[in-house]
C-alpha positions as CSV (number, residue, x, y, z in Angstrom):
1,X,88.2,112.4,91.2
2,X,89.7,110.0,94.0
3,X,93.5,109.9,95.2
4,X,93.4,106.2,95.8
5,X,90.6,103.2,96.2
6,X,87.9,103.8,99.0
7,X,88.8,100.7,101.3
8,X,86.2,102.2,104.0
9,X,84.2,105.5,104.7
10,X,85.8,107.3,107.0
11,X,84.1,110.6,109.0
12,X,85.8,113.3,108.5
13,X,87.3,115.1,112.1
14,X,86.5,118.7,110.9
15,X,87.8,121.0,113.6
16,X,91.5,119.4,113.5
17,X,92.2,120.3,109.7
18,X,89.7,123.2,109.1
19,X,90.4,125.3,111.9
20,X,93.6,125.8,109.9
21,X,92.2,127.8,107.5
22,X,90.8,130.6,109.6
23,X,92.7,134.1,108.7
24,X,93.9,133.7,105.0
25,X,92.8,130.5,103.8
26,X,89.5,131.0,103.3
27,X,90.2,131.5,99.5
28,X,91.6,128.2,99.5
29,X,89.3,126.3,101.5
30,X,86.2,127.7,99.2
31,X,88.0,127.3,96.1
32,X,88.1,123.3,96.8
33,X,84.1,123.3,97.4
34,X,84.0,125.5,94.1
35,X,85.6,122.5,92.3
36,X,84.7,119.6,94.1
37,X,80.6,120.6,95.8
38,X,79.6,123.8,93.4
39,X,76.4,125.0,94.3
40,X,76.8,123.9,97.6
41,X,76.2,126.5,100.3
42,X,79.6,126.7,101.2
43,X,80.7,126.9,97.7
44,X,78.6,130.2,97.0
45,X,79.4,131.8,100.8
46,X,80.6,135.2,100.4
47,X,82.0,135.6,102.4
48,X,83.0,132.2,103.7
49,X,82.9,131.5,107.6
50,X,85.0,128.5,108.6
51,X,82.9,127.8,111.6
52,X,80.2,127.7,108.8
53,X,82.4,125.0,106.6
54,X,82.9,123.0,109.6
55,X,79.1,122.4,110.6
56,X,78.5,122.1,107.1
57,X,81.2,119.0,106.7
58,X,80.1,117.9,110.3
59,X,76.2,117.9,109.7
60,X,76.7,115.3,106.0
61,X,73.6,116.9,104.9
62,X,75.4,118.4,101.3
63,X,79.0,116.3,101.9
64,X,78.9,113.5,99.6
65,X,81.1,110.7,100.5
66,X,83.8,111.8,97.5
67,X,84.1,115.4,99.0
68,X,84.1,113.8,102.4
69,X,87.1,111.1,101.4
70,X,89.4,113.9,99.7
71,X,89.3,115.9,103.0
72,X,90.7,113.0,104.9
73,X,93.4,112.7,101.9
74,X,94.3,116.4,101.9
75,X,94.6,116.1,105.7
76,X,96.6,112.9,105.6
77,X,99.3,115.1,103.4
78,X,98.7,118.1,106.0
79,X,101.7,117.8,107.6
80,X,105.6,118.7,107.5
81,X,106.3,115.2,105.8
82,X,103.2,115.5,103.7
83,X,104.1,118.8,102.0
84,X,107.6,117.6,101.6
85,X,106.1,115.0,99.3
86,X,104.3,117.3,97.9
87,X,106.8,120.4,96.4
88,X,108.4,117.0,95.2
89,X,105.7,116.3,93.1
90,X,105.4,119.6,92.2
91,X,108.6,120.1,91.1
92,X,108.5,116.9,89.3
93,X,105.7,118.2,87.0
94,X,107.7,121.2,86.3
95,X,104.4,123.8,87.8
96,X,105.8,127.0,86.9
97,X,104.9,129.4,89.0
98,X,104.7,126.6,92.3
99,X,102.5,127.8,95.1
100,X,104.2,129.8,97.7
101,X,106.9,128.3,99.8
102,X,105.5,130.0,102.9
103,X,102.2,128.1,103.1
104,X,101.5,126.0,105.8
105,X,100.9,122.4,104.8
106,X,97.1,122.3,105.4
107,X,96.7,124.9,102.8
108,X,99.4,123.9,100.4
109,X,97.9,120.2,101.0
110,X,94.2,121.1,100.0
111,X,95.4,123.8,97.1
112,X,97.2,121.1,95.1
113,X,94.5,119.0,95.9
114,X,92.2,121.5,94.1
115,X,94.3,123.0,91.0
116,X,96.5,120.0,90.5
117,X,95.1,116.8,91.4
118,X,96.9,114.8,89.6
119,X,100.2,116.2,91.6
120,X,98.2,115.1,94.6
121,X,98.0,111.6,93.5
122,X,101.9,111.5,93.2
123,X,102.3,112.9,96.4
124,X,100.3,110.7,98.1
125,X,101.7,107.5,96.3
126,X,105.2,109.0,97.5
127,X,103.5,109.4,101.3
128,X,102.2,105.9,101.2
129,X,105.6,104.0,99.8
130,X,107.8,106.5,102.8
131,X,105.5,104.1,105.0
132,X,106.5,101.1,103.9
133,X,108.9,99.3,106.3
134,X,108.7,95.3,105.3
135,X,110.6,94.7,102.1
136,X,111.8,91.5,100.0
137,X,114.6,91.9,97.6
138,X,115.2,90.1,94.5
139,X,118.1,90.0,92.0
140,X,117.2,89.8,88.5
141,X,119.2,87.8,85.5
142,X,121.1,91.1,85.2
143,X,120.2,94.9,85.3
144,X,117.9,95.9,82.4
145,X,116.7,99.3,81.8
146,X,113.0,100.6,81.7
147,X,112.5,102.5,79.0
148,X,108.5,103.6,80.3
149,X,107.6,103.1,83.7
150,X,104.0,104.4,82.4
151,X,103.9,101.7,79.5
152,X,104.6,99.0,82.3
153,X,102.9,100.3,84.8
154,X,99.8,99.8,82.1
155,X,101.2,96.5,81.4
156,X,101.6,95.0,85.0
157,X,97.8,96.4,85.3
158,X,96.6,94.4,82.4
159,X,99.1,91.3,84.1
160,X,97.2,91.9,87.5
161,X,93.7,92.6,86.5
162,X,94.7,88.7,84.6
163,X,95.9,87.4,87.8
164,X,92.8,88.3,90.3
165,X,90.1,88.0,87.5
166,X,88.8,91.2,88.2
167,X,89.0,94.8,87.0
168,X,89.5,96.5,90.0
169,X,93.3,97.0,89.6
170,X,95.2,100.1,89.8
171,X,98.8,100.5,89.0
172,X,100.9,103.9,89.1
173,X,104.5,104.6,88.6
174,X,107.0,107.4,89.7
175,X,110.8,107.3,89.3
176,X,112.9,108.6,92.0
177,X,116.4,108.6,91.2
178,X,117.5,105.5,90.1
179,X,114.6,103.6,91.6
180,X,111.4,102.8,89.5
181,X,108.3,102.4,92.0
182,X,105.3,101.1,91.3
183,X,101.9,101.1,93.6
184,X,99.1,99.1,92.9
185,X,95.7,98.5,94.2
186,X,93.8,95.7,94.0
187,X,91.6,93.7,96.1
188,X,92.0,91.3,99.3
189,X,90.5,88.3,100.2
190,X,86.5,88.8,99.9
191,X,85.0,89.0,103.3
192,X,81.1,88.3,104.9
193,X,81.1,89.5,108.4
194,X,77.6,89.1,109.8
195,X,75.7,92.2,110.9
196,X,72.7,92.9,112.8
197,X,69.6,94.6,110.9
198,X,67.3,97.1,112.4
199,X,64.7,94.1,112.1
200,X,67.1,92.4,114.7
201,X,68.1,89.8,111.2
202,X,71.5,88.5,111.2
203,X,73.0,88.4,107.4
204,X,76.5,88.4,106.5
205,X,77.9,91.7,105.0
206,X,80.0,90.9,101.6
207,X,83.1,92.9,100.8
208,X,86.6,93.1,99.3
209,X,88.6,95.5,101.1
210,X,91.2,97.1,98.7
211,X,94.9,96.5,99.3
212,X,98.4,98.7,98.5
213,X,101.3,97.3,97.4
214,X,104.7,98.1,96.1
215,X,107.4,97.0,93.7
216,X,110.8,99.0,93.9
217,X,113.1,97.9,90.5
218,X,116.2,99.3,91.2
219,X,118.0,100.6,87.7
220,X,121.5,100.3,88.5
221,X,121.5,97.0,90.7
222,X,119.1,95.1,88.8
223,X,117.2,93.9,92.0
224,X,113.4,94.4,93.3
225,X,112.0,95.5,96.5
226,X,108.6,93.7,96.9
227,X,105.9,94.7,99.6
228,X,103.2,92.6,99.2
229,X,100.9,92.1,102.3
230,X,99.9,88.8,101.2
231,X,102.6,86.5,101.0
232,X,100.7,83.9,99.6
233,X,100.6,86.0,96.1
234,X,103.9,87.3,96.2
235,X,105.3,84.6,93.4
236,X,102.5,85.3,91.4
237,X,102.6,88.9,91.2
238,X,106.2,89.2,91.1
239,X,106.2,86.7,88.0
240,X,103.7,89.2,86.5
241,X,105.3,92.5,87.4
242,X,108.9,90.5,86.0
243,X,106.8,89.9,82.2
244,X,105.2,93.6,81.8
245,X,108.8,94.9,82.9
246,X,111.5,92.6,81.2
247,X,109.1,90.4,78.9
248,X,110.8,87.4,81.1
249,X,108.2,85.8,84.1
250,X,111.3,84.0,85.7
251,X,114.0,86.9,85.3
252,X,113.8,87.3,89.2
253,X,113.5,83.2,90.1
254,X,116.7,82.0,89.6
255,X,118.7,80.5,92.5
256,X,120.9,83.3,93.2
257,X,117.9,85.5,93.1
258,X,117.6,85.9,97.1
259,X,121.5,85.4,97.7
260,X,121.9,88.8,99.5
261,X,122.3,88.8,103.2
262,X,125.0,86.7,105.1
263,X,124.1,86.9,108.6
264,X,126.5,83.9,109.3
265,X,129.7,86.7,108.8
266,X,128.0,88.3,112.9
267,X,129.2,84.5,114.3
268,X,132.6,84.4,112.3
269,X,136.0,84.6,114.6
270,X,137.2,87.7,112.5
271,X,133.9,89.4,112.6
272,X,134.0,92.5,114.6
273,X,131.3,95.6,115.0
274,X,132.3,99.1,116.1
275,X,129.5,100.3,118.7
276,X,130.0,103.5,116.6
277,X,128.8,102.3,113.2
278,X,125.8,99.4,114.5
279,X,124.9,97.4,117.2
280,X,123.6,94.0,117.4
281,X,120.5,94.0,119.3
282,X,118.4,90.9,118.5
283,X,120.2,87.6,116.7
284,X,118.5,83.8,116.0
285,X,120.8,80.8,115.6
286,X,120.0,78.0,114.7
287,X,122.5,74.8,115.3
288,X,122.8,71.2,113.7
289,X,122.2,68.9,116.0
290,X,119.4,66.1,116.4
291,X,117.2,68.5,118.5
292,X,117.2,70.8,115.9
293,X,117.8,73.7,118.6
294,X,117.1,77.4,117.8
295,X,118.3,79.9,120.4
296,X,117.3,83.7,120.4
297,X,118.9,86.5,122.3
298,X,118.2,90.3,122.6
299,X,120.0,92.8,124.8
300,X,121.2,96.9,124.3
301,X,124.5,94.9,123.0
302,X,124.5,90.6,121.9
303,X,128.2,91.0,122.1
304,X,128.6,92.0,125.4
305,X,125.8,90.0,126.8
306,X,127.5,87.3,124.6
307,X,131.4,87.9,126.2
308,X,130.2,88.6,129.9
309,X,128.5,84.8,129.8
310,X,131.2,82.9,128.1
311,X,128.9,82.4,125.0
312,X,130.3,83.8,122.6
313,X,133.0,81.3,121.5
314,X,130.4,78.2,121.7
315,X,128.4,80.2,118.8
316,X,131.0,81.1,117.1
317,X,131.2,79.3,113.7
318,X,134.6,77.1,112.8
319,X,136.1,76.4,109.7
320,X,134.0,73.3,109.0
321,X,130.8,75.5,110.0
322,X,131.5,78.1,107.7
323,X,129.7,77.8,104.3
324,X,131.3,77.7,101.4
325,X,131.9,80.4,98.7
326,X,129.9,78.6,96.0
327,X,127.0,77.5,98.1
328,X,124.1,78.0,96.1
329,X,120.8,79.8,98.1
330,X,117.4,78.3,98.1
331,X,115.2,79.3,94.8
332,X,112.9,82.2,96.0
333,X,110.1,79.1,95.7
334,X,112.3,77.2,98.6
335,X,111.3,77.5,102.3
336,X,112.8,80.5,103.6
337,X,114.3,79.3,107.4
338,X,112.3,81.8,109.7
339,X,109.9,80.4,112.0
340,X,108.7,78.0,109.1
341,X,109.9,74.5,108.9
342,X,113.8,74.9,108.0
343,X,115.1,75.4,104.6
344,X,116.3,72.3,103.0
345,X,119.8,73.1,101.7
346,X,123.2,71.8,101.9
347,X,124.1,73.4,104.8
348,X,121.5,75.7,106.5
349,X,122.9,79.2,107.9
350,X,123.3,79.3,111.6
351,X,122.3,83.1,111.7
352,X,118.4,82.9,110.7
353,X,117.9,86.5,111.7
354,X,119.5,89.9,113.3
355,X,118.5,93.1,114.2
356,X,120.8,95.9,113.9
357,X,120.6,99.6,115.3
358,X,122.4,101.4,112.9
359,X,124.3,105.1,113.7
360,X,122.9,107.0,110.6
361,X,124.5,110.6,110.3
362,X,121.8,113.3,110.4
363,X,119.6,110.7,112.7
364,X,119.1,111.4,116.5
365,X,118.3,107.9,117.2
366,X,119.7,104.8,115.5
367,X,117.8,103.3,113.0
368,X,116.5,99.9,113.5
369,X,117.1,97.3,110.4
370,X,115.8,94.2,110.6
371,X,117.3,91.0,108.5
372,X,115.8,87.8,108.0
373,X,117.7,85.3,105.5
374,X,117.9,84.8,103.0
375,X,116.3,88.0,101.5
376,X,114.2,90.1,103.5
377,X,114.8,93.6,105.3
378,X,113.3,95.8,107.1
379,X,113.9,99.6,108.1
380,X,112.2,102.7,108.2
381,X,111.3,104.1,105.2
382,X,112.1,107.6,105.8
383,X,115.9,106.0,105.6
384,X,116.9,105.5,101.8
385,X,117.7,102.7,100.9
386,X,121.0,102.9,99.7
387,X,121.8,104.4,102.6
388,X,121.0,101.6,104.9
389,X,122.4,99.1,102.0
390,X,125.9,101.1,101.9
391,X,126.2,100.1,106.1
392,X,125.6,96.8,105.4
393,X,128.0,96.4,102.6
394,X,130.8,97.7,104.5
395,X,129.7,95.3,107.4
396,X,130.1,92.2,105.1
397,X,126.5,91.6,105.8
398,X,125.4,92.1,102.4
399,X,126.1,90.5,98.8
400,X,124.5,92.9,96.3
């Protein structure tokens, strides 16, 4: 059994996790060598030493590399946020009785690991989407329900494993609320570092590292958050995640499909922002005029920096500035104005990008969102997203 796709070996730092398990969760500790190494010396202790458990894990003499890889997992979920994630899944899939609510998270991490591992596989999906920060959103034709996020999720693997020409293709689903997520796994790039042999021969070492990435469809909006660390595939997969969900490759390509931030309402006269709710910490203008000029500020507060210089009237936009209601956004094929070449439209925005640090209630620090037109956002994932999306609504900053 494995969580996720092996993308390396890792060694496995014994003391850090196992040393937990000293006075009480012995039982727990030798019930996942019962399961996952029986026969192994460890497995058949009695009674188990976890001094003894850790040479055993340290010296690799017995560990195989599975055993070895679902140790790092369980201790990736070891942890307050971990075993939030996973009494989620647990409640979820409805395990009646659930282990005890006064474990600590190593031993609730590595029990669920043992007696339910499928749980554990939800869990950690749910750890590894929480860690996603770099989102792309996309508005479908119109909101359509998914009637089986399992049946797609099979779907969009059969789409996938089409796409790359290969079989090694993983997709999962959960549904949390009224978001659908999917994770997948497939493989990057192939690589061929060279290596040195022990003959002192320099060959080149073929791999294909695998690679996790997200799709977010939103039930009530309609819209997609995409994660995809490889831009250059993002059409391409979302075209194929758009035909196992809706049956329609284009449903999310239309024009209006990326119409959701205006950044341009930050240079308006009218436009004002209470230091309570958000503060504009990073913006990127961009001007038309022959030189094509493209100016970037940060400060603890634009605005102020803005006012105290006498700038902020000269970038303010006027009425012939301003783009009209109807304007249509680039296709989500078009050039998206970052720091690529500009986007060819009628009249390109003058705010290319802003960062925003938002007052969240229930959050010491302000949370940092990050907007680049005409679609893409970035925040913390431990913020919801409808959280952050609520803010920005009610800042005129977003569309959807």
């Amino acid at each position: 059994m494995s969580t996720r796709p092996h993308s390396n070996y890792r060694k496995f730092t014994a003391p850090r996790f196992l040393k937990k398990f000293h006075n009480g969760g012995e039982a727990i500790l030798q019930a996942f060598f019962v399961r996952y190494l029986p026969g192994s010396a460890v497995a058949t202790a009695n009674p188990l030493r976890v001094d003894d458990v850790i040479t055993f894990v340290q010296s690799r003499t017995e560990m195989t590399k599975e055993a070895t890889q679902l140790l790092n997992d369980a201790n990736d979920l070891g942890n307050l946020q971990g075993a939030f994630f996973l009494r989620n899944a647990l409640t979820v899939s409805r395990i009646n009785p659930p282990p005890a609510r006064n474990l600590i998270p190593e031993h609730l991490s590595l029990k669920v690991l043992t007696e339910w591992p499928e749980v554990f596989v939800s869990a950690y999906d749910r750890l590894g989407l929480a860690k996603t920060d770099n989102f792309s959103f996309y508005a479908g034709r119109e909101v359509r329900a998914v009637q089986d996020p399992v049946a797609v999720a099979q779907a969009f693997e059969t789409e996938l494993r089409a796409l790359k020409r290969s079989d090694k293709v993983v997709v999962r689903s959960f549904i949390e609320g009224e978001m659908v997520n999917f994770i997948f796994y497939h493989e990057k790039a192939p690589r061929a570092p060279l290596v040195f042999q022990n003959n002192l021969e320099i060959t080149p070492l073929f791999h294909r590292p695998a690679q996790q990435d997200f799709i977010c469809y939103n039930t009530r909006t309609g819209h997609v958050e995409i994660e995809i660390g490889s831009r250059g595939e993002q059409i391409a997969i979302r075209k194929k995640f758009a035909q196992a969900c809706i049956g329609e490759p284009d449903f999310f390509e239309q024009p209006e499909s990326t119409g959701f931030l205006t950044l341009d309402r930050l240079m308006a006269p009218d436009f004002t922002l209470n230091p309570e709710i958000a503060k504009l910490r990073y913006i990127q203008m961009g001007l038309e005029q022959e030189e094509e000029p493209c100016f970037e500020i940060t400060s603890k507060d634009v605005y102020a920096t803005l006012t105290s210089n006498g700038l902020l009237e000269k970038f303010q936009l006027t009425g012939d500035d301003l783009a009209p209601e109807d304007a249509v956004p680039p296709a989500p094929e078009a050039p998206i104005a970052t720091d690529a070449e500009p986007a060819q439209i009628d009249r390109p925005n003058r705010v290319q990008a802003a960062h925003l640090a938002l007052v969240v209630q229930g959050q010491t620090r302000p949370v940092l969102v990050e907007l680049t037109m005409p679609n893409k956002i970035s925040f913390p994932r431990s913020m919801h997203s409808e959280t952050v999306f609520t803010i920005l609504r009610g800042l005129d900053l977003l569309s959807t």
